[in-house]
C-alpha positions as CSV (number, residue, x, y, z in Angstrom):
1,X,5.1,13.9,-27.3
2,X,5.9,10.3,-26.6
3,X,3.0,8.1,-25.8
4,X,4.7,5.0,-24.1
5,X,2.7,1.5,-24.2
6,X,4.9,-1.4,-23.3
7,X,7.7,-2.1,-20.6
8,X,10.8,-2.3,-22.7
9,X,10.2,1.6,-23.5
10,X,9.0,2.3,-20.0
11,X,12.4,1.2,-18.6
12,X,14.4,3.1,-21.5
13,X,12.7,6.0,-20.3
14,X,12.8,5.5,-17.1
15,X,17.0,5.2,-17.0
16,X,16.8,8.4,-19.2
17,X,14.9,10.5,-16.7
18,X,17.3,8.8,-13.7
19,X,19.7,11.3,-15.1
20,X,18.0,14.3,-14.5
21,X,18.1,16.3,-11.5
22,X,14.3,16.1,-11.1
23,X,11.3,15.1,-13.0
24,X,7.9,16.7,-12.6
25,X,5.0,13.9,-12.2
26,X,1.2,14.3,-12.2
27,X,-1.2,11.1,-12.7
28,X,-5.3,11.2,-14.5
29,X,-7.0,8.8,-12.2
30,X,-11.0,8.1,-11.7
31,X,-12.6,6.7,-8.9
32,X,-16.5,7.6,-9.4
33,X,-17.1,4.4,-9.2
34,X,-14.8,2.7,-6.9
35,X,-12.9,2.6,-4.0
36,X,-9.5,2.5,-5.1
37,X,-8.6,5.6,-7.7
38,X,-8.2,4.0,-10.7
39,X,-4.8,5.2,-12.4
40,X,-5.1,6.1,-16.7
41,X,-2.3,8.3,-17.1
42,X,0.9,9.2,-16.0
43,X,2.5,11.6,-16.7
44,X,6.6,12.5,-16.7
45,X,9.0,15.2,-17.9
46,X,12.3,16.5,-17.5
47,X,14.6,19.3,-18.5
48,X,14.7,17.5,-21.6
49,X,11.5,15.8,-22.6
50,X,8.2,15.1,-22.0
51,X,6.1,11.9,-21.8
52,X,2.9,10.2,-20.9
53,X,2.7,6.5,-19.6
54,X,-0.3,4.6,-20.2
55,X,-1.0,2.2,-17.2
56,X,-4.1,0.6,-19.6
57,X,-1.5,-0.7,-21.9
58,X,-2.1,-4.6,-22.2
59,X,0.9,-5.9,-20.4
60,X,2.6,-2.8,-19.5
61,X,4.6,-3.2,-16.2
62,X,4.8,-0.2,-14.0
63,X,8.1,-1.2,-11.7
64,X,10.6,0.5,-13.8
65,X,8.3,4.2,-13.0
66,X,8.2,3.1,-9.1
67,X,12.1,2.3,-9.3
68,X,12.1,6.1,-10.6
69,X,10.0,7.2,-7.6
70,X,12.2,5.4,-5.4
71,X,15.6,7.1,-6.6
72,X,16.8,9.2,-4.3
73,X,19.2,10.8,-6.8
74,X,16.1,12.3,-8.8
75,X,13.5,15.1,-6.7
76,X,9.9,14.2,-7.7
77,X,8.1,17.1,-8.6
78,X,3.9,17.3,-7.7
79,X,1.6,19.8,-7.5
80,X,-0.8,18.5,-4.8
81,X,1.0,15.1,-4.6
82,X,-1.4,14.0,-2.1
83,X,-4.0,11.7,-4.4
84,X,-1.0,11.1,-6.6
85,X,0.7,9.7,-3.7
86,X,-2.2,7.6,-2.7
87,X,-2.1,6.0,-5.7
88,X,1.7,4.8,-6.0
89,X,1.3,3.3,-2.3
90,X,-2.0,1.4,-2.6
91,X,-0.9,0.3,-5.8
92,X,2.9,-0.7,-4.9
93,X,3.4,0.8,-1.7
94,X,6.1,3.4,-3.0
95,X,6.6,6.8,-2.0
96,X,8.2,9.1,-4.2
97,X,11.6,10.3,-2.5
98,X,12.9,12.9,-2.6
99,X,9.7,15.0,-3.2
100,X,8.6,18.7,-3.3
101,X,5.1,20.0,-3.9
102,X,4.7,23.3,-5.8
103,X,1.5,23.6,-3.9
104,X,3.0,23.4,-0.4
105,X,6.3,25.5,-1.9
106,X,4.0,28.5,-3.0
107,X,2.3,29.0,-0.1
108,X,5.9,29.1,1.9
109,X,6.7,31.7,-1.0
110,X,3.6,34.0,-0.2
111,X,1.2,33.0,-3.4
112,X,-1.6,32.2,-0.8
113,X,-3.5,29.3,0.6
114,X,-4.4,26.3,-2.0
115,X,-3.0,27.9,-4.7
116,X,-4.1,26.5,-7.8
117,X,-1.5,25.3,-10.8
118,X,-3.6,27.5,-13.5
119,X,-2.6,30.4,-11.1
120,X,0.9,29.3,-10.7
121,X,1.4,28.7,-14.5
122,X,0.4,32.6,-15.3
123,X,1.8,34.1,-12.9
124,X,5.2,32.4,-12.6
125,X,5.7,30.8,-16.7
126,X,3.7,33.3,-18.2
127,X,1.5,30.6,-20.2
128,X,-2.3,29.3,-19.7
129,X,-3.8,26.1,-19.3
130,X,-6.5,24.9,-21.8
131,X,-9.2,23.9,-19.1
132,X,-11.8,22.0,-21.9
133,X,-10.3,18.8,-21.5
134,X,-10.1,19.1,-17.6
135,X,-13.4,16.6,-17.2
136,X,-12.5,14.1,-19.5
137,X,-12.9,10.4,-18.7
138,X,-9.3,9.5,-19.0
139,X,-10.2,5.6,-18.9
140,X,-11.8,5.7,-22.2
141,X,-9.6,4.5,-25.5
142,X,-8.5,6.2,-27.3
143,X,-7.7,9.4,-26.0
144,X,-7.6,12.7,-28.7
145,X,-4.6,14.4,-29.0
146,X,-5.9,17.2,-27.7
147,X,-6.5,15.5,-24.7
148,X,-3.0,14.1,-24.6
149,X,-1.4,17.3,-25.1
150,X,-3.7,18.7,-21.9
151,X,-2.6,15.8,-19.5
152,X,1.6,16.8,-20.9
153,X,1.0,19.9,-20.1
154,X,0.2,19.6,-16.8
155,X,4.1,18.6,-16.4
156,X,5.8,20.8,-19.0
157,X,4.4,23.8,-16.8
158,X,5.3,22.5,-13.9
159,X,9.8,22.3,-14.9
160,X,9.3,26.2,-14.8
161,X,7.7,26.8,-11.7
162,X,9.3,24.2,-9.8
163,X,12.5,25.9,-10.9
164,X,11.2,29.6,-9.9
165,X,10.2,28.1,-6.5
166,X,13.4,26.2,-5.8
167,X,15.6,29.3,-6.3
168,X,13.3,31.5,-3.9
169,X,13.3,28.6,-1.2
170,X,16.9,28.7,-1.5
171,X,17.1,32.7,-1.9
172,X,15.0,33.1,1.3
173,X,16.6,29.9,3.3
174,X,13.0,28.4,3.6
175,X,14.2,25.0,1.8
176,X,13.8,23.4,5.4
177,X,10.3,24.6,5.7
178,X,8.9,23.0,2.6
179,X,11.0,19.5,3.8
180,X,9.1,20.0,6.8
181,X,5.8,19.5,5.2
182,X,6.9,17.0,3.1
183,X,8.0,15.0,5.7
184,X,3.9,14.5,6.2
185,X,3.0,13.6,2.7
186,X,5.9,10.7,2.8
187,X,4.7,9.3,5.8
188,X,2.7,6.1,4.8
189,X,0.2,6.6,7.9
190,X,-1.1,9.8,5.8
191,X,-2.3,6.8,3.5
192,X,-3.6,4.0,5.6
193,X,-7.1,2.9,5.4
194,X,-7.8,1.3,8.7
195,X,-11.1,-0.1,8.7
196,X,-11.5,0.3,12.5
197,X,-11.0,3.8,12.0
198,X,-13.7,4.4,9.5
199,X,-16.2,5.4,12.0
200,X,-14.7,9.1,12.6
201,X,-15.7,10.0,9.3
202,X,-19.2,9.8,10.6
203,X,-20.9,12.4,11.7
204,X,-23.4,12.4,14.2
205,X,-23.9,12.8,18.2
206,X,-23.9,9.7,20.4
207,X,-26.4,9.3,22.7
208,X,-24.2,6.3,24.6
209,X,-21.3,4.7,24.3
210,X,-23.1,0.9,23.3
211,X,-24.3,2.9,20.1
212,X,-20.6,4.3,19.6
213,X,-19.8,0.6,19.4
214,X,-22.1,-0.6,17.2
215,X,-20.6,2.0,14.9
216,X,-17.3,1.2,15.4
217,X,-18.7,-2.6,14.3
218,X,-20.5,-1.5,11.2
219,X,-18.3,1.3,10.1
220,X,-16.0,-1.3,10.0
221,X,-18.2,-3.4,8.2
222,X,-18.5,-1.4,5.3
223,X,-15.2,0.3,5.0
224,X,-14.2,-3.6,3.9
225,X,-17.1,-4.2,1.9
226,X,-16.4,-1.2,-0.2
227,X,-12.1,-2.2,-0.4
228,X,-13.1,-5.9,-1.1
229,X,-15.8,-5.1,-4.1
230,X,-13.7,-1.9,-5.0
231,X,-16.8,0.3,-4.3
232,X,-17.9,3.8,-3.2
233,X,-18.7,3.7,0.8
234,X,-22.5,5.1,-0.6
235,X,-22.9,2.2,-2.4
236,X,-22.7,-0.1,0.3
237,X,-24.7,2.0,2.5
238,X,-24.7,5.4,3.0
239,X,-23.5,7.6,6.0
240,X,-27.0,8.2,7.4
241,X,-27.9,4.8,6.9
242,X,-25.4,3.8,9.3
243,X,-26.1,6.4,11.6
244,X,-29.6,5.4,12.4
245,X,-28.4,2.1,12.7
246,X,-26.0,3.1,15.9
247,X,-28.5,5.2,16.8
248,X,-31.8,2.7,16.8
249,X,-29.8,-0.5,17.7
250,X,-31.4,-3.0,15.4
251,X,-32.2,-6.3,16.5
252,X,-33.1,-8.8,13.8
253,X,-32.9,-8.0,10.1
254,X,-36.4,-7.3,9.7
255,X,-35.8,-4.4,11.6
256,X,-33.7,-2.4,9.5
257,X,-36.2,-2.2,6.9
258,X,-38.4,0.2,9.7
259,X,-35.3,2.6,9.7
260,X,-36.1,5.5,7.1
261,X,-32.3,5.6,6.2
262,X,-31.8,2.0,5.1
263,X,-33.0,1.4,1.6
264,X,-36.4,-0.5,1.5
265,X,-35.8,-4.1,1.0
266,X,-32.6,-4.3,2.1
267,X,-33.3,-6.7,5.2
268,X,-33.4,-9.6,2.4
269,X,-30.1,-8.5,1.0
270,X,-27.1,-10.9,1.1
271,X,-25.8,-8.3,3.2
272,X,-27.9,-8.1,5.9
273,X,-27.1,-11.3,8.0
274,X,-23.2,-9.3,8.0
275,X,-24.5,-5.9,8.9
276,X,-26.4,-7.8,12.2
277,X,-23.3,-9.8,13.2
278,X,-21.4,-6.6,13.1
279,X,-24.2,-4.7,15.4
280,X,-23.7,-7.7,17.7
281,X,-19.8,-7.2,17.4
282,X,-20.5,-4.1,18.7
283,X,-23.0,-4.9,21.6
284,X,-20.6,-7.2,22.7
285,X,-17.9,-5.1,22.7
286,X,-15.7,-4.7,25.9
287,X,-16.3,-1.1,27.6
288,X,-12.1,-0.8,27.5
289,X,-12.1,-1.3,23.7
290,X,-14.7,1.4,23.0
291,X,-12.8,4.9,21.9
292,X,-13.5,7.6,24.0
293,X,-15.2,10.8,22.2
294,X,-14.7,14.0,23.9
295,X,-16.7,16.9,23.4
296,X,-14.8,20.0,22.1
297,X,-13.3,22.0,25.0
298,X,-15.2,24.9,25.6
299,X,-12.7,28.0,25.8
300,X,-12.4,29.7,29.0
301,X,-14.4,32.8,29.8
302,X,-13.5,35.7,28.5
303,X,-10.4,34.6,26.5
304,X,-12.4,35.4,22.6
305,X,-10.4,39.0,23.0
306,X,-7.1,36.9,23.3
307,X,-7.5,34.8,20.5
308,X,-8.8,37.6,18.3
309,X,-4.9,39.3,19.2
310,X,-3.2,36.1,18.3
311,X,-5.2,36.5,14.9
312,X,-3.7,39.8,14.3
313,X,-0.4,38.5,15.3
314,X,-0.8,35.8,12.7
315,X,-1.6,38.4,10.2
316,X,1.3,40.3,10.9
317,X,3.9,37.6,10.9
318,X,2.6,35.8,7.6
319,X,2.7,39.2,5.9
320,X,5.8,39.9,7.0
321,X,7.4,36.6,6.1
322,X,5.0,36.7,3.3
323,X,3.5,33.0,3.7
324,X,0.2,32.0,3.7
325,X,-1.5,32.2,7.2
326,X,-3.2,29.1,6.4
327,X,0.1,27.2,6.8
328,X,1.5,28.8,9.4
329,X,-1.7,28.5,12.0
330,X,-5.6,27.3,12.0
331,X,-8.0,29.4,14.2
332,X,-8.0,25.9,16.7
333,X,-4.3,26.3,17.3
334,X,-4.7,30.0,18.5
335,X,-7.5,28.9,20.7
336,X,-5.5,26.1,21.8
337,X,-2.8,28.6,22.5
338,X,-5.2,30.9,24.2
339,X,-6.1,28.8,26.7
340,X,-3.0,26.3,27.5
341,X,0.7,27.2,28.1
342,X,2.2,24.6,25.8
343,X,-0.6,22.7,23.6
344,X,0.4,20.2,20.8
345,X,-0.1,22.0,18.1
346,X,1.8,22.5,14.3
347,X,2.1,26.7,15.5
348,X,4.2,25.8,18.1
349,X,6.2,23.6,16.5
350,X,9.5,23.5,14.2
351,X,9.3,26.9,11.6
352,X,6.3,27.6,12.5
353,X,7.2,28.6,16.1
354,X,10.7,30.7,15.1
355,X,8.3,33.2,12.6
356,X,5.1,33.0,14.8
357,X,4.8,30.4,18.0
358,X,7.0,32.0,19.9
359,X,6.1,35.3,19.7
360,X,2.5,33.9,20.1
361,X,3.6,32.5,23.9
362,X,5.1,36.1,24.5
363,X,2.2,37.9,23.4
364,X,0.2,35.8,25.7
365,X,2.9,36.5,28.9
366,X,2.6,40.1,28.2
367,X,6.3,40.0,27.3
368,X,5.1,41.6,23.8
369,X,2.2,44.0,22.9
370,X,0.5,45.5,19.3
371,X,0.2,48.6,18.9
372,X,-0.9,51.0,16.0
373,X,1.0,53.7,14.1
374,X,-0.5,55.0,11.2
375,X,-1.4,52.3,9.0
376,X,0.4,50.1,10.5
377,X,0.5,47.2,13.5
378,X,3.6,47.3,15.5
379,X,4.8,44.7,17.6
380,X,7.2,45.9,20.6
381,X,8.9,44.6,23.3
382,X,7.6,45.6,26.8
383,X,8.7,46.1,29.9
384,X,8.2,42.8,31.1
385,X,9.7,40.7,27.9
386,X,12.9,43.2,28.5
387,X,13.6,41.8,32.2
């Protein structure tokens, strides 16, 4: 296994791998104590070999590996590329091209919803995984060679089964499918951290829309606080804590130590002066500039029996195609389907729609009907979707 340390053999490697037709990638990060994941391992491997890259190296320069996730001659092999991705673009805004997740490939291939890598390695390579090293603090030096040959193996496993998965997409013409969903993980907006967004990862019911601003203002507020000092959003203040402070408006900083979610003390922080200007920002705010939070539509009388027949449907067709339903359709699209004759919504859209939207939108017309024969649900054409 090659443990690689310095540039010059990052770059030799690098033009090696260029000549493969793909490379399987996985990346040991932490982040329990920041903001930004923190990135300790990489991890690379081809048809031919297998290495680990570490980013902790004293003057170890990364842009040869993003030059590599940038070549469009090589496919990029994750399995949940998601936080992988996240890393590569906060850290040098690159976005591995052309990619393909396992992940997102076996649930088009009928292994299930979420399905794991351990499941994927036994059932498709025939190997295990050694899970003792799974918790390890991969920023600590130096690492054991047990751990070492743990993080490789999470790419050596992975050749296999992306090659398996590759010739079934192809076998089954689904290869547009999983470039679909791909298109969605290579989209940078997947990754942006907008601080005047952070407030809809807040949960709580607003009473008015002045206290929806001041939490606008101070969600804002922290969200930078945590990206400038590279913290956790809890240690800046947590969610509750800025709840209450939406919710009971706080005036002055003395005030905030009278709210039971604020930690005592904390009106004589540095920070306190900020979180008050930011609960002015808010008060301030003009009524056009406030977002607009609509309750969830409640769905029209008597239409539960329709969506519990589009759930059947959904059954049927996944099992049929033998893809996980989970991909295909969430229980908000069939009620959005259920009660509106064309609602944005994935189901209805590009492969999801030719093995299951469309027939959804008949179902509904009464152009197509279920029926039971034996142990099994039919689906027939009726009178009415035969005109």
């Amino acid at each position: 296994m090659n443990i690689i340390t310095n540039t010059d053999a990052l770059a030799a490697t690098c033009a090696r791998l260029a000549g493969a037709g793909y490379v399987t990638v996985d990346t040991e990060f932490m982040r329990d104590s920041t903001f930004w994941p923190k990135l300790c391992l990489i991890q690379l491997a081809s048809p031919g070999e297998a290495c680990i890259v570490d980013p902790q190296a004293p003057g170890i320069d990364l842009a040869p590996f993003y030059e590599l996730m940038r070549n469009k001659q090589v496919v990029k092999v994750f399995h949940a590329a998601r936080q992988d991705i996240e890393i590569f673009w906060h850290e040098a805004e690159t976005i591995p091209d052309p990619l393909f997740d396992t992940q997102v490939a076996a649930m088009v291939c009928g292994f299930g919803e979420s399905v794991g890598y351990e499941t994927l390695v036994r059932k498709l390579t025939g190997g295990s995984v050694d899970k003792s090293s799974r918790f390890t603090d991969w920023s600590r030096r130096p690492l054991s060679d047990k751990q070492l040959q743990y993080a490789c193996g999470d790419v050596t496993h992975l050749r296999k089964i992306y090659e398996v998965l590759a010739r079934r997409l192809t076998q089954t013409g689904r290869a547009r499918w999983v470039a679909e969903e791909m298109a969605i993980l290579q989209d940078p907006e997947t990754y942006a951290q907008r601080p005047e967004d952070a407030w809809k990862r807040i949960k709580m019911r607003f009473k008015g829309q002045r206290g929806l601003a001041v939490l606008v203002e101070i969600a804002a507020w922290r969200e930078r606080q945590a990206q400038e000092r590279d913290l956790p959003r809890s240690r800046i203040l947590k969610d509750d804590a800025l709840a209450e402070i939406a919710t009971q408006i706080p005036r002055v900083p003395e005030d905030l130590d009278r709210l039971r979610a604020v930690p005592k003390g904390f009106a004589n922080s540095r920070t306190a002066a900020s979180i008050m200007e930011a609960v002015e920002r808010g008060l301030s705010m003009r009524e056009d500039l406030i977002p607009v939070v609509k309750d969830s539509e409640p769905l029209p009388p008597g239409i539960g029996p329709l969506v519990e027949l589009l759930k059947v449907l959904l059954s049927l067709r996944s099992e049929e195609h033998e893809v996980a339903q989970k991909l295909v359709a969430r229980t908000s699209d069939l009620e959005l389907i259920a009660a509106h004759d064309e609602p944005d919504v994935p189901a209805l859209k590009g492969w999801r729609r030719e093995i299951f939207g469309a027939d959804a939108q008949r179902l509904k017309r009464g152009e197509l009907a279920l029926s039971a024969r034996g142990k099994k649900i039919l689906l027939l054409e009726t009178a009415k979707g035969g005109r």
